[in-house]
N, C-alpha and C positions, 0 to 999 in steps of 0.2 A: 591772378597769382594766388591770392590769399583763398577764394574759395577753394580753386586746384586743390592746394593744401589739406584743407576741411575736408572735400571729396575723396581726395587721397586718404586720409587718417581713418576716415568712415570707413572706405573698402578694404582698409588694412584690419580694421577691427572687426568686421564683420567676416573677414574669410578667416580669422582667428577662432573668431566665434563657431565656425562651421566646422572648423578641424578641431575643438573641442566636444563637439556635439555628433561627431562622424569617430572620434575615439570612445564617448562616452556607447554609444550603441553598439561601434566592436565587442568591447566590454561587457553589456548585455550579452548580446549572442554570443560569445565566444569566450571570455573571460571567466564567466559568472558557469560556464560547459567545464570549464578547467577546475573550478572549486571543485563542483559537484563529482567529476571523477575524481578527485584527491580523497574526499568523503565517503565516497561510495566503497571503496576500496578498504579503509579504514574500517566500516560499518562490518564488511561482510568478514573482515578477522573477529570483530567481535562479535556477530549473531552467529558464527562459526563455535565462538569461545563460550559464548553462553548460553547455548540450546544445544551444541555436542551434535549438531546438523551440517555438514558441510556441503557447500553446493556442487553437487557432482556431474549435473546435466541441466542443460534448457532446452534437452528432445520434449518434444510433446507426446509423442507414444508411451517415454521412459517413464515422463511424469505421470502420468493416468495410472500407468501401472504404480507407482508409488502411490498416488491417491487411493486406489485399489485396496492397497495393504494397510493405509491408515485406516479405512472402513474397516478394518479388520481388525484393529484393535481398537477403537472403538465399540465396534461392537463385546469386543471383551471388557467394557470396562474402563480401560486405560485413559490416564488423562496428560500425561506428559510423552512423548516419544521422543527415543535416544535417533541416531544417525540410522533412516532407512535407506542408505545405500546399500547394502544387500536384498533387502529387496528389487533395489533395479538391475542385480546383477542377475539375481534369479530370472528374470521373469522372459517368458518363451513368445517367440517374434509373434505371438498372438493376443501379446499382453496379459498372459496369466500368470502367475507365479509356480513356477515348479515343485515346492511343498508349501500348498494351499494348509496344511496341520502345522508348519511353522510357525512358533511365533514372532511379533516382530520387537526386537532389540530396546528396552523401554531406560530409560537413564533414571527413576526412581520411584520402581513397584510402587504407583499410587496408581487408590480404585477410589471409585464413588462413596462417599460416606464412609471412609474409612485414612482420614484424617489425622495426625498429632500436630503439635504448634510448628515444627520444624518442618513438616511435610507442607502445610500452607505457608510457610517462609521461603520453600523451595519453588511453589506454584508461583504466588505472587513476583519473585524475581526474574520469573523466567515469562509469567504469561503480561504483566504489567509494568512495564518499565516504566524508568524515570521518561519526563519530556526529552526527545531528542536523541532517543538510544536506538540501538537495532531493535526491530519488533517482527519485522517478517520479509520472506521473500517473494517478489509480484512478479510472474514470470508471465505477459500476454505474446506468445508465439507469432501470430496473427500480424502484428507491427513492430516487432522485435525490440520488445521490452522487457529489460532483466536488471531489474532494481533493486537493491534492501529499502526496506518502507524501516521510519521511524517512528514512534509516538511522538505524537502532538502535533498541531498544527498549526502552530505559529509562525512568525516569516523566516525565524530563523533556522525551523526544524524542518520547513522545504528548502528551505537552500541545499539540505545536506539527500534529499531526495522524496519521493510520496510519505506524505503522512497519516497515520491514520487519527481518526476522531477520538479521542479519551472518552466521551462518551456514547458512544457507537458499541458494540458486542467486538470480541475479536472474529477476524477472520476463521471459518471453519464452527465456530459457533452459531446457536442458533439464535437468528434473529437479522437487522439487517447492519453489516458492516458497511462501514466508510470510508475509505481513503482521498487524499486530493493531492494534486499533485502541477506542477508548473507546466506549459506547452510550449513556453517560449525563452524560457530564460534556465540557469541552472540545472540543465543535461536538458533540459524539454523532457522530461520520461514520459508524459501525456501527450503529448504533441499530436500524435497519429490516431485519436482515438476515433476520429470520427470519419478511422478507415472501417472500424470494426462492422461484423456483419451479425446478423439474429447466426447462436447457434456457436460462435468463435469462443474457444476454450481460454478460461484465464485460470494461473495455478497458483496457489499462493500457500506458502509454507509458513508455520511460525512453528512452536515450541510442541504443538499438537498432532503435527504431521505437515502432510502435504494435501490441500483440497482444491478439488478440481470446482470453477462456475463453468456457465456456460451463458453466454450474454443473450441478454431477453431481446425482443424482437419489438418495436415499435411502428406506430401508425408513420408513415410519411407526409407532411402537409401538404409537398409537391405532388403527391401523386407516386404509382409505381411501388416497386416493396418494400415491406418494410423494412426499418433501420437501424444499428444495432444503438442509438442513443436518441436522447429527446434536449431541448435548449428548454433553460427556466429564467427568470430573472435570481439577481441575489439574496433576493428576500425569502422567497421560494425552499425554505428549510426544510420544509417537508419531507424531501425526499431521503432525509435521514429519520423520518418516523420509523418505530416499529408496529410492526403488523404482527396477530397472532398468525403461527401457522408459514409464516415468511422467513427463508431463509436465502436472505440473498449477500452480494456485494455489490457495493453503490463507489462508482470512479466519480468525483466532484472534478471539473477544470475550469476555466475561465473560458468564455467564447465570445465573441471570435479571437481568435491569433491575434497576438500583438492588441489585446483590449481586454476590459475586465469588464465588460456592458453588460454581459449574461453570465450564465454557466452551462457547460456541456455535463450531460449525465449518460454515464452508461450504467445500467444497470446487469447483473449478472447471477442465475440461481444455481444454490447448492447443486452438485451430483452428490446423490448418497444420503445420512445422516448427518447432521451436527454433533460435536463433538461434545463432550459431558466436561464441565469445570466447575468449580467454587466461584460463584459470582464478585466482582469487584469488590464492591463493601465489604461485603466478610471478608477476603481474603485478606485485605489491608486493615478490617478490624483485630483480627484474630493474628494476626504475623508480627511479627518483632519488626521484620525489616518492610517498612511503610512507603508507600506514593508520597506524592507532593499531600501535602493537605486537599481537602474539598473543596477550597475556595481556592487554589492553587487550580485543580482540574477544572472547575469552572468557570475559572478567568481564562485560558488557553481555550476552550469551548466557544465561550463569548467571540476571541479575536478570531474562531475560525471564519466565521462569518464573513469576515472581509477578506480573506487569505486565501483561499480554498485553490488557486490559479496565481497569475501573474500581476 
């Protein structure tokens, strides 16, 4: 009678325990999907509000052609660019723009070396943000991903979706950029990466324009072709090194699904030019309105280390 009891009490608390531990992982997958659209939504009103970009298309034709026009002012010079939606509206089912002598729509006639305090106040707020704010748009066509990426990369600045490295170059610059982002929890926006193939276009927009990658192509271990990512350990920082002469974007995630054991990498190279800026230090030396401090952005650097994924 008295063990019955005991055995009874036991199975009562253990299938308790199991519908705690069966809502906890809802919650993961599902719950933690609910923030990240709340966030995500929120983000794209303000990278809408603070770069005068609105997201008008996730065609992959549309955007190349906008990519297109950013090399194009680029190449004039230009370091900020206003809303190139007329450009997509221009451009001819061949992907060219209908007046290639247009220029395109710029939100604050700034050129290279040609600077005042308030022109670098208006760079800096727009190309480096605080930890956690909008920073740019990740659009990979390929596994239907359409994210705002934020600065920083801390656990709290993926919750709200991909983050880019504060130490990394921006997107569209030259050199190699970083972002990381969750596969399994909080939208999963990386989840699919390791559908990607050598050659699949990824477009990412910030304050500069719109720039097209195109994902590099790796050795297979198994045999067969190659693939458009490679697995490292987490130690393996490397792959955020700069190289001279390298213009890529580097996706960081956690591998496998459902574990942080490794990291998935995909990497992906410039089409075109990199875009011209005032490098980080100056621009937050020289600007009234400032970053976190330096030991602010290299403490969030340090924690990406362990964050980069789930």
């Amino acid at each position: 009678m008295r063990l019955a009891r005991v055995l009874g009490t036991i199975g009562r608390g253990l299938i308790s325990a199991g519908v705690i531990v069966l809502l906890f992982v809802a919650y993961q997958l599902w719950g933690t999907g609910i923030q990240n659209a709340a966030a995500q939504n929120n983000l794209g009103d303000d990278f809408a509000e603070s770069t005068g970009i609105e997201a008008t298309t996730s065609d992959a034709a549309a955007l190349a052609a906008l990519a297109r026009s950013s090399q194009e002012a680029i190449a004039d010079g230009r370091i900020l660019l206003g809303d190139t939606e007329a450009a997509a509206d221009e451009a001819d089912p061949d992907g060219s723009t209908s007046d290639p002598e247009a220029p395109v729509e710029d939100t604050a006639e700034l050129f290279e070396n040609n600077f005042d305090v308030a022109e670098r106040q208006q760079i800096q707020a727009k190309l480096y943000p605080d930890a956690g704010e909008a920073f740019a748009r990740v659009i990979i066509p390929a596994i239907n991903v359409d994210q705002i990426s934020v600065e920083g990369v801390s656990v709290e600045d993926l919750r709200k979706g991909p983050g880019h490295y504060p130490t990394t170059p921006n997107p569209g610059q030259a050199g190699n950029a970083a972002i990381a982002g969750h596969r399994t929890t909080y939208g999963a926006p990386f989840h699919r990466v390791d559908e990607l193939d050598p050659g699949d276009p990824i477009f990412v927009t910030t304050a500069q324009g719109v720039f097209e990658y195109r994902v590099l192509g790796f050795e297979n271990p198994g045999g067969g072709p190659d693939r458009g990512y490679f697995i490292v350990s987490p130690s393996d920082t490397w792959v955020l090194d700069q190289k001279a002469g390298q213009n890529i974007l580097t996706l960081t995630a956690c591998h496998p699904k459902y574990s942080a054991r490794q990291r998935i990498i995909v990497q992906a190279e410039l089409v075109g030019e990199p875009a011209a800026t005032i490098a980080r230090d100056e621009a937050v030396a020289l600007a009234a309105v400032t970053l976190d401090s330096g030991d602010a952005i290299d403490e969030r650097a340090a924690e990406a280390a362990g964050t980069d994924g789930d």
